[in-house]
C-alpha positions in Angstrom: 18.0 -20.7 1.8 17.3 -17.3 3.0 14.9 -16.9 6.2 15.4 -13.6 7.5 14.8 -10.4 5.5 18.2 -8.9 7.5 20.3 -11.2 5.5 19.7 -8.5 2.7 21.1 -6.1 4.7 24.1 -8.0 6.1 25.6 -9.0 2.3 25.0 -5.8 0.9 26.4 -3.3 4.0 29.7 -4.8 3.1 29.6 -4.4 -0.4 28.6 -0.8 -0.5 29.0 0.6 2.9 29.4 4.7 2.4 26.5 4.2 -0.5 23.5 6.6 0.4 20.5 3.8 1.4 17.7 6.0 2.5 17.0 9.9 2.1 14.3 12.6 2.6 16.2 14.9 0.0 17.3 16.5 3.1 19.2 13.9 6.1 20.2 10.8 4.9 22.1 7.9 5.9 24.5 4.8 4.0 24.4 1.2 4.0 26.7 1.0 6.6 25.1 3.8 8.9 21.7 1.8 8.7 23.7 -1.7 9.3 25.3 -0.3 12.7 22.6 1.7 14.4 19.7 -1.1 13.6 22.1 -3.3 15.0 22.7 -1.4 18.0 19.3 -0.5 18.3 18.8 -3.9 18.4 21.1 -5.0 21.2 19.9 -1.9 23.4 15.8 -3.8 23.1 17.2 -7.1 23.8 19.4 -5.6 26.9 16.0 -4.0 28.4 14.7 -8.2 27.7 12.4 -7.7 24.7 11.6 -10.8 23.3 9.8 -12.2 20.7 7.0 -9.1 21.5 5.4 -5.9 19.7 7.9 -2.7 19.5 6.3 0.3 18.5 8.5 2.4 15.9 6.3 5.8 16.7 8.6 8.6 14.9 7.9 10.8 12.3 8.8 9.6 8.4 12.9 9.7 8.2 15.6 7.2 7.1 15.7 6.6 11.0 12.3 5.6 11.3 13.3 2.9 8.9 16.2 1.9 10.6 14.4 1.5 13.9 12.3 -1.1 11.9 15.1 -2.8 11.4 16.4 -2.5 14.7 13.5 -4.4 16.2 14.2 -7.1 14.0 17.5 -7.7 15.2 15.8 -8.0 18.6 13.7 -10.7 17.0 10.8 -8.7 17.5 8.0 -7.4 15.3 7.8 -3.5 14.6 4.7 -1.8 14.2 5.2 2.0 12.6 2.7 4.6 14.0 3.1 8.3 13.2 2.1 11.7 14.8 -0.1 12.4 11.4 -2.3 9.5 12.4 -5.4 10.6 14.3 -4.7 10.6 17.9 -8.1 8.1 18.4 -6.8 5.7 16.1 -3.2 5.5 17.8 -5.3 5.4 21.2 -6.8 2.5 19.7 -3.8 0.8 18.3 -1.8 0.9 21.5 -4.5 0.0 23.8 -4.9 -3.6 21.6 -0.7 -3.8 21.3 -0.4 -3.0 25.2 3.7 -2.9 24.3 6.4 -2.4 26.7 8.9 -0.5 24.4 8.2 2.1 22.5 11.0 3.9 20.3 10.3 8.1 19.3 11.9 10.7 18.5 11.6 14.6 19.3 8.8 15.2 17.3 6.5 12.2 18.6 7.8 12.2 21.9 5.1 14.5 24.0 2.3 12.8 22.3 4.2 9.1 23.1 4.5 10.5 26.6 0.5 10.9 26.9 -0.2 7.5 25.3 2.6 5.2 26.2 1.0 3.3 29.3 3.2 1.2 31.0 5.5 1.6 28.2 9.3 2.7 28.2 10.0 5.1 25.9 13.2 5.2 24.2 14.4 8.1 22.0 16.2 6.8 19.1 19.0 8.8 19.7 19.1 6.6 22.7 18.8 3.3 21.3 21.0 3.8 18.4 24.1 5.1 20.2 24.2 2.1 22.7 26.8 -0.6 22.2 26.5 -3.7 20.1 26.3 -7.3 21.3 27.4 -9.5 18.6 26.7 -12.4 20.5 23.4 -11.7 21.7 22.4 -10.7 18.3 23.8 -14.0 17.1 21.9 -15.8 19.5 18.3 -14.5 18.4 19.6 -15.4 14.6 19.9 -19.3 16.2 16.6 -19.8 17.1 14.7 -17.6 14.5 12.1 -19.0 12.2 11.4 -17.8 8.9 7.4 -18.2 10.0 8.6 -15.4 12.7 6.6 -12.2 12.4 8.4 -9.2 11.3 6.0 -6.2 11.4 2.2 -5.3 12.0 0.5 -2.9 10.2 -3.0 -1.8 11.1 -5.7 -1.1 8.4 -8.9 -0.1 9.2 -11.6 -2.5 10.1 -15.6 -2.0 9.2 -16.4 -2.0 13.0 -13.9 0.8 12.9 -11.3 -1.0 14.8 -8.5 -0.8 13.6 -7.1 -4.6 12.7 -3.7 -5.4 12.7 -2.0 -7.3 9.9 0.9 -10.0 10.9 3.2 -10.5 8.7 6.3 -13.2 8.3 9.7 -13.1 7.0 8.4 -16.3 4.8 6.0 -14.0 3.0 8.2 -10.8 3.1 11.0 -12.4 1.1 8.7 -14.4 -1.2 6.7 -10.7 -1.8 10.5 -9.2 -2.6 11.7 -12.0 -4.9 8.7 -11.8 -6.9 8.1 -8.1 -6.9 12.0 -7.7 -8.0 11.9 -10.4 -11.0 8.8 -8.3 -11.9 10.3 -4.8 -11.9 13.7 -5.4 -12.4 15.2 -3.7 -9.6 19.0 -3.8 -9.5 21.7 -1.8 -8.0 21.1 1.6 -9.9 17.3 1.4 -9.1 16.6 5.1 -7.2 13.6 4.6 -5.9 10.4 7.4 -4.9 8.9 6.4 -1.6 4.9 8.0 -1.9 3.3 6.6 0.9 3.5 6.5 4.5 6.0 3.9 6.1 2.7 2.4 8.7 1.5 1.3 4.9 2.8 -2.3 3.8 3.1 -0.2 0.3 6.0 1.4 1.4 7.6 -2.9 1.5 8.5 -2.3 -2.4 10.9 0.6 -1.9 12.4 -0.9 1.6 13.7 -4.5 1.0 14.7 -4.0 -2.5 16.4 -1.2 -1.3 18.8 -3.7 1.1 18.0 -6.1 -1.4 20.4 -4.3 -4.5 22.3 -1.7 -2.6 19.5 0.5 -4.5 18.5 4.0 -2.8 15.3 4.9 -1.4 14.4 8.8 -1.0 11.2 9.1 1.4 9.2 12.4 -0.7 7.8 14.7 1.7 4.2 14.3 2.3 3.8 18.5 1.2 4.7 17.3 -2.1 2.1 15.7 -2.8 -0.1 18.9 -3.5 2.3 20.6 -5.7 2.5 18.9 -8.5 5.1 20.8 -10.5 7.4 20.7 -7.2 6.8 17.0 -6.9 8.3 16.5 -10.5 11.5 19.0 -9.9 12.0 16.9 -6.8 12.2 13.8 -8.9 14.1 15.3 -11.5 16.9 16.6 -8.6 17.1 12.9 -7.0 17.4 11.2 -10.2 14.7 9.0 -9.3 14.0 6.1 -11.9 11.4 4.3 -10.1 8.2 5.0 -8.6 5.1 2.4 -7.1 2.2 5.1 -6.0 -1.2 5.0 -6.0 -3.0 5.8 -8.7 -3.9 9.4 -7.2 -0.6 10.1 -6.8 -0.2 9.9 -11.1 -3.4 11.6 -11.7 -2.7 14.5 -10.0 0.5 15.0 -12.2 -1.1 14.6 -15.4 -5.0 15.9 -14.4 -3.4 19.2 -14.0 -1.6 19.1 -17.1 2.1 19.1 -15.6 3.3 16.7 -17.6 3.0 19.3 -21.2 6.1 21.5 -19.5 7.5 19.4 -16.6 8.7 15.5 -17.3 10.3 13.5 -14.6 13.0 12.7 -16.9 15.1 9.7 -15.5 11.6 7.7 -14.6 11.8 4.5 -16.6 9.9 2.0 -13.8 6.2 3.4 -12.9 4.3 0.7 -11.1 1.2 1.9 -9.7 -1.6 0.3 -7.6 -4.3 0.3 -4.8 -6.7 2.6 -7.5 -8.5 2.0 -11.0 -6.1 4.5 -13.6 -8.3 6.4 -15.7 -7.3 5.2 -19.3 -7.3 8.6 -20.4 -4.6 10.2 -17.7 -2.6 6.7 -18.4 -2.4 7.6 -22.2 -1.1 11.0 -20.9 1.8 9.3 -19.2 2.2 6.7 -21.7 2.8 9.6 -24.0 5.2 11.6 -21.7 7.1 8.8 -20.9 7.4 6.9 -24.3 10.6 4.6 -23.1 9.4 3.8 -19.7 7.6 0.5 -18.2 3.7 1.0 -16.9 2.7 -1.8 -14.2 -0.5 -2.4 -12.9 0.2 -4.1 -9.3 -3.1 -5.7 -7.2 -2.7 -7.1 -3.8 -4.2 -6.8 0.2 -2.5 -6.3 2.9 -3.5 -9.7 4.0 -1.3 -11.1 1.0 1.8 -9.4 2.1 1.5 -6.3 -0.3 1.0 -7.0 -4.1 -0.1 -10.2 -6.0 -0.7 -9.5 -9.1 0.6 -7.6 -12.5 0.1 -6.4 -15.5 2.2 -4.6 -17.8 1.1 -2.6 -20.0 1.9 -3.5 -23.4 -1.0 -2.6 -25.4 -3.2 0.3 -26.0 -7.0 0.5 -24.1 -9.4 2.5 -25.3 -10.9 5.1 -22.8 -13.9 2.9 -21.1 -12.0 -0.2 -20.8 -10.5 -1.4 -17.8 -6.6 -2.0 -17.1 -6.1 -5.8 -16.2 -4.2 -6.9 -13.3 -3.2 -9.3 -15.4 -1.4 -12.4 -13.5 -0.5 -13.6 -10.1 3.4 -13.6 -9.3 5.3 -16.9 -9.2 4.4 -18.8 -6.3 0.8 -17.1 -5.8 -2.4 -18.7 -6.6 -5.4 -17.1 -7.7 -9.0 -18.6 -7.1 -11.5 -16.6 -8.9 -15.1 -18.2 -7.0 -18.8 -17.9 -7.2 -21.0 -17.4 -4.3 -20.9 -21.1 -3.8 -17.5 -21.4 -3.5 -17.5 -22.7 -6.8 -14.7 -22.0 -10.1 -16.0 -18.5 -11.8 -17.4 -19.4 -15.2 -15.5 -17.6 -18.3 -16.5 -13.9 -18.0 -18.5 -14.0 -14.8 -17.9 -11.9 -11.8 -16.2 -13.9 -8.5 -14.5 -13.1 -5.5 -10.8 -12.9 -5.6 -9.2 -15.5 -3.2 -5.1 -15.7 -2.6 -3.6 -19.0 -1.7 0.3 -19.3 -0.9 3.6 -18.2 0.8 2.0 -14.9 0.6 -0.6 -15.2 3.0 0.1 -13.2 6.1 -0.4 -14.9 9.9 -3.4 -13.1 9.9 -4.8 -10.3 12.1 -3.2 -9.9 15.5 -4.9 -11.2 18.8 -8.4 -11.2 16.7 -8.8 -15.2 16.1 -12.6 -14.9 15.4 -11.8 -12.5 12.2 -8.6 -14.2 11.0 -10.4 -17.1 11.0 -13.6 -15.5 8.8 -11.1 -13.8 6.3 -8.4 -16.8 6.3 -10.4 -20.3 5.2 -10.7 -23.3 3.9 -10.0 -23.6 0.3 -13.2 -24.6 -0.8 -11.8 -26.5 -3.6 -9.6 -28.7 -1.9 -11.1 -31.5 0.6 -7.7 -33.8 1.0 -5.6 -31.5 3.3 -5.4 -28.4 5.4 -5.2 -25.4 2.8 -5.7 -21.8 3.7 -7.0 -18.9 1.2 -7.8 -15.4 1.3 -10.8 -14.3 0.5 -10.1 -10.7 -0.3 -13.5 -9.0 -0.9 -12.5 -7.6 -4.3 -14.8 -8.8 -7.3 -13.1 -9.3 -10.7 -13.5 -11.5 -13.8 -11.3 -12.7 -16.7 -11.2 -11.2 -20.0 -10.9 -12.8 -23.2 -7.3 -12.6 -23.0 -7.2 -14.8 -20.1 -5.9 -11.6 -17.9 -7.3 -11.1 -14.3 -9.7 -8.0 -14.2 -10.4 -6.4 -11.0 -14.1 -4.5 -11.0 -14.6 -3.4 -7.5 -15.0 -4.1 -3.4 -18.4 -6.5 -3.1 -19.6 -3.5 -0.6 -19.0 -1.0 -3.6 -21.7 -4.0 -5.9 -24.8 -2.7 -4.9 -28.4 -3.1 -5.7 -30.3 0.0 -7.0 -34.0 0.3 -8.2 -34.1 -3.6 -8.7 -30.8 -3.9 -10.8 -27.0 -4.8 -9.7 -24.7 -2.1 -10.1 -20.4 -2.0 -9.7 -20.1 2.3 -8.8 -16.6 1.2 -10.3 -18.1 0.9 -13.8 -19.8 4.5 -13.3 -16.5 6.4 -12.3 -15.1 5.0 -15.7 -17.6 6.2 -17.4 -17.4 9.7 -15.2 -13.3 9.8 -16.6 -13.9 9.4 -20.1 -14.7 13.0 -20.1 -11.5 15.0 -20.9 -12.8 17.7 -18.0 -12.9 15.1 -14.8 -9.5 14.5 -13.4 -10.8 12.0 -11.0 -14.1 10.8 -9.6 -16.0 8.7 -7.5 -19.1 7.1 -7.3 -21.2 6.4 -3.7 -24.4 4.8 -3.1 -26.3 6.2 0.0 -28.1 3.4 1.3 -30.5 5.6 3.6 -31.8 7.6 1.2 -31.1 5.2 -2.1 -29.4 7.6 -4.1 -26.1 7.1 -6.2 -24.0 10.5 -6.3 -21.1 11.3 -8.3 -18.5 13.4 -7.1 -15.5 14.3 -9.2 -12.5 16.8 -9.3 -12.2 18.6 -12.7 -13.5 21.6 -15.1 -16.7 19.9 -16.4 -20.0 21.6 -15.4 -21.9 18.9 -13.5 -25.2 19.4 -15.7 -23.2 19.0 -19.0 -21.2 15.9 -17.0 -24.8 14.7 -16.3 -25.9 14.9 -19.8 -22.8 13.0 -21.3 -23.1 10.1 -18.2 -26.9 10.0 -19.9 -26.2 9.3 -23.2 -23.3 6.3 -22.0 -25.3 4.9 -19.2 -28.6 2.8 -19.0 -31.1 4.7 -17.0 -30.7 2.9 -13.7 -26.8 3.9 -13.5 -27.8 7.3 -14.2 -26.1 9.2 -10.7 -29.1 10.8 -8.8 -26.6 13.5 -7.7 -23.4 15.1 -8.9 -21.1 16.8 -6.9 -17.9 18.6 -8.1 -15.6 19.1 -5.5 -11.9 21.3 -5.2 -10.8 17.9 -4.0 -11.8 14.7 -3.3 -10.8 13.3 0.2 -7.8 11.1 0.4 -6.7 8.3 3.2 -2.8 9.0 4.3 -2.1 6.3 1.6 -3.7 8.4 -1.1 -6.8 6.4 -1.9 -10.2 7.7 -2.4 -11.4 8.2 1.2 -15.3 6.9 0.6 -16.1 6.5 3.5 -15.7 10.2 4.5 -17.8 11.1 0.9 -20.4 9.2 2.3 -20.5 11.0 5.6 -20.6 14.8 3.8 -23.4 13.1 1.5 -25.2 12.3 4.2 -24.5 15.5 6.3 -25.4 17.4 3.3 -22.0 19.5 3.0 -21.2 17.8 -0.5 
């Protein structure tokens, strides 16, 4: 039985040693590169006496970044990625909850590291990776690891505007891989498209399979991702078969039309997540990319990435929603009313997650780990922890999982209930929105609509009219050049709400 995600690692580095493991397009580095230097990286952290403790992998995204995760692991430490394109506030924040003693840079991070560290020693990769390997203390850590162990911590933001940080275990790691690669049907010649930043869990589907197969994994620079025709040629040039972005990531492809002249060819995998896909831009993939497989992936962090997924296999007509269809193999859904109760057929519940992909929780916060991480209300025999995620969703009459919206994105408006999700559907039916988003300002009890696009907003206005009841009707509609994103790509809504309010929409 496996137990620790390095065993991928260790049977394939022998297998396929000089094969090219990660890449920016640029600098790369093989199987057997990655095995040595996360290996010596790892001896070097246990020489200094790290020990079962946080190890902050602060370097800018490279296949070495990656390799220093793995490094820590060795050590039988946790990593936790941070990167210079974080704000320096919320690093400030992170390392003053971690208090770590080692932190590992590179040139690029190093000056900021140097403000920030603390009482931390800073180690330049360079440094760690070139030091000798001890075998036999490597070995010994290996003895006495668990499987329960945490491996990383990766912080998402909280509502107090703490950041939280989210433990995970090799347990739930290699449970998230197994199912995720039975799903997907990664193998050896799977050349994966890293889109997101590597302090996201997301980028856990390219990483692991990657050791997993012998597969390859090329990090896309962030630049990219505003050029969308350049973004394409760069998949085209890497032969890259498999992507899993956020939605935002597709929709800027096909909203700007790239897809009529520019195809990334050798995709036949596009999983996709984290986002509601406007029917209408999935149709324009669907019909670029006749052969290939669409998934729709749903998970929280607190789940250990993705739990969910749908393929799509049918076609959906431009206000329907996509399902997120069914939990993997060894994941439980609980779909429950406000009582705690079993969601009737077709009503609206909170999304709960029960299983081996449960994270430990959220680290050195016991008070909110223990308001997110409960009691299955449903069982009364035996101890039996749940998620409850937040997320709202229903089943259809196909017995598929639907996910609607956040409960704080279910608000209350002039006396009736109202999911902004259901008005932003609505919003992308029209051929001339490439993407919107729908806000409710509490203060002044207005719901706004702000999109990307070509439609004027009084003719977008008119048509939301004539598909919407009155009381869904936005009070204000905004088009914008862009509409913010986090560093993971999402909708930033939180930062709409604060122009709204500052009246620089």
């Amino acid at each position: 039985m496996q137990t620790n995600v390095l065993e991928y690692l260790e049977q394939t580095a022998p297998q396929v040693p000089e094969k090219l493991a990660f890449s920016n397009g640029t600098e790369g580095m093989t199987f057997r590169e990655v095995y040595d230097q996360a290996r010596a990286i790892g001896s070097t952290l246990l020489s200094l006496g790290a020990e079962r403790e946080a190890v902050v992998v602060f370097m800018e995204k490279h296949p070495r970044t990656v390799t220093a995760f793995f490094g820590a692991v060795y050590a039988g430490c946790f990593y936790v990625p941070i990167d210079a394109e974080m704000p320096r506030f919320r690093v400030e924040l992170i390392l003053q909850q971690l208090k770590p003693r080692f932190v590992l840079c590179d040139d690029k991070t190093r000056p900021l590291a140097e403000e920030l560290k603390g009482e931390a020693r800073l180690l330049s990769y360079e440094e760690a990776a070139s030091g000798p390997i001890d075998p036999a203390a490597l070995a010994a850590v290996r003895d006495s690891a668990l499987d329960t162990d945490p491996i990383y911590i990766v912080f998402t933001s909280g509502s107090t505007g703490v950041p939280k940080g989210v433990a995970a275990c090799h347990r739930s790691v290699i449970d998230y891989i197994e199912q995720l690669s039975r799903v997907l049907g990664f193998s050896r010649e799977t050349v994966f498209g890293n889109q997101t930043p590597l302090y996201f869990d997301a980028c856990l589907k390219e990483l692991y399979p990657t050791l997993k197969f012998g597969a390859t994994t090329y990090l896309i620079p962030k630049s990219l991702f505003m050029f969308p025709v350049k973004l394409v040629e760069y998949l085209n040039e890497h032969r890259i078969n498999t992507i899993c972005w956020v939605v935002s990531a597709l929709t800027m492809i096909s909203g700007f039309k790239v897809l009529e002249k520019h195809v990334p060819q050798y995709l036949h995998t596009v999983a996709f997540g984290s986002e509601m896909f406007p029917i209408r831009q999935l149709k324009l993939w669907r019909a670029a990319l006749p052969s290939a497989r669409f998934v729709n992936l749903y998970g929280p962090t607190e789940a250990t990435g993705m739990s969910c997924w749908f393929e799509v296999d049918r076609d959906f007509s431009d206000d329907e929603i996509l399902p997120v269809g069914r939990p993997f193999r060894n994941t439980g859904v609980l779909l429950l009313d406000e009582q705690g109760r079993p969601a009737a057929p077709g009503q609206v519940g909170e999304i709960c997650l029960r299983g081996t992909c449960l994270t430990l929780g959220y680290y050195g916060d016991f008070a909110r780990t223990h308001e997110a991480f409960v009691q299955n209300p449903l069982n009364d025999k035996y101890p039996e922890l749940i998620y409850r995620t937040g997320d709202l969703g229903r089943y259809n009459e196909r017995g598929e999982l639907v996910f609607l919206s956040r409960k704080d994105n279910q608000i209350k408006h002039v006396g009736h209930r109202i999911e902004l999700g259901e008005v932003e559907v609505v919003a992308c039916m029209d051929e001339a929105v490439r993407a919107a988003c729908c806000l409710y300002d509490g203060e002044k009890k207005r719901l706004l609509l702000c999109y990307e696009g070509e439609a004027e907003p009084a003719e977008l206005a008119k048509s939301l009219r004539a598909k919407l009841p009155p009381y869904m009707a936005p009070n204000g509609i905004h088009r914008l050049e862009a509409l913010p994103r986090t560093p993971n790509g999402k909708m930033d809504r939180r930062a709409l709400l604060e122009r709204a309010r500052n009246g620089t929409l």
